[in-house]
C-alpha positions as CSV (number, residue, x, y, z in Angstrom):
1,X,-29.0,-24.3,4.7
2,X,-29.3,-22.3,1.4
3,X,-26.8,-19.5,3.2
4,X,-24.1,-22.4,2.9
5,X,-24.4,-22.3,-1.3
6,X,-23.3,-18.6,-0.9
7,X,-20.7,-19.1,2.1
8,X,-18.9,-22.0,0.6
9,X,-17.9,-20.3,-2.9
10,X,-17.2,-17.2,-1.6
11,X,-14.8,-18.7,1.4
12,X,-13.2,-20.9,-1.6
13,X,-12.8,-17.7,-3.4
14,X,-11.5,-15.7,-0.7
15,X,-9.1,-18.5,0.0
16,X,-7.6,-18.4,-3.3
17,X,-7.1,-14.6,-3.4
18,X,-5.4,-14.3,-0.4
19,X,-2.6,-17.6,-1.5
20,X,-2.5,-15.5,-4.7
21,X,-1.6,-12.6,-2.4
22,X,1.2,-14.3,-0.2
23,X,2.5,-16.2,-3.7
24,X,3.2,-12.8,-4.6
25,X,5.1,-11.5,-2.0
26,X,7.1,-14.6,-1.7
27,X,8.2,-14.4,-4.8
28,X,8.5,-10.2,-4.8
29,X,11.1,-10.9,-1.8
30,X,9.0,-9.7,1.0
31,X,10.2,-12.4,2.9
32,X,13.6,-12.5,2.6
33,X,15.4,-10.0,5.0
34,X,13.1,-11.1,8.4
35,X,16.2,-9.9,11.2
36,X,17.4,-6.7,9.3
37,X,14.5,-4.5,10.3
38,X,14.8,-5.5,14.4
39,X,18.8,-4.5,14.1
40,X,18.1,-1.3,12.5
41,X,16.0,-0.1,15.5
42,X,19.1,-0.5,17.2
43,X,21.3,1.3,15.5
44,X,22.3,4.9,16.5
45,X,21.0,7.6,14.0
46,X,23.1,10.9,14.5
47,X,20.4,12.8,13.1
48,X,17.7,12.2,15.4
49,X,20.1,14.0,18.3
50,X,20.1,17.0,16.8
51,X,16.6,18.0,17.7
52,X,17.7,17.3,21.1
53,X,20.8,19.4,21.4
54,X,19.0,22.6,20.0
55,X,16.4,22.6,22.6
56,X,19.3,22.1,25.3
57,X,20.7,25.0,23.8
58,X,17.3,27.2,23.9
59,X,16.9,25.7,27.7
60,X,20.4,27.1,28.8
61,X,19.7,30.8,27.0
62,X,16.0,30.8,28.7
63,X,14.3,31.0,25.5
64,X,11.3,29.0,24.6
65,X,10.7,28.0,20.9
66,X,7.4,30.2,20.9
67,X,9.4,33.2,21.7
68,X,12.0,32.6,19.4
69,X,10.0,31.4,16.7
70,X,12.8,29.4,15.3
71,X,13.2,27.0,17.1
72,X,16.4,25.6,15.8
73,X,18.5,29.1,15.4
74,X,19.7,30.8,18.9
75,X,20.7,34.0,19.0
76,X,23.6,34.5,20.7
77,X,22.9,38.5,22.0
78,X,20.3,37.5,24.0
């Protein structure tokens, strides 16, 4: 029984912290934009191909990156 004088503030406490917490963000516009981040998954990013092609390009000469030790320049004369 005397555990509950400790639990009781300290949960009221806690309570209040974490409103002050979320009437923050509300108000700091973390909220706003809740669809925006699920499209931009979608979209296509150019830039995450290129990795991609330059290890097709290593495949065809038969080089591996640890033998050519850059991995995204291929030398032509070999």
């Amino acid at each position: 029984m005397d555990i509950l004088y400790l639990l009781i503030p300290v949960s009221v406490v806690l309570v209040f912290v974490i409103g002050i917490f979320f009437w923050k963000s509300v108000r700091g516009g973390q909220f706003e934009d809740l669809e925006g981040p699920a499209y931009r998954i979608l979209m296509d990013d150019d830039r995450a191909v290129q990795p991609v092609q330059n290890a097709a390009a290593q495949a065809e000469t038969g080089r591996s990156s640890s033998q050519s030790g850059n991995a995204s320049r291929v030398d032509p004369h070999q």
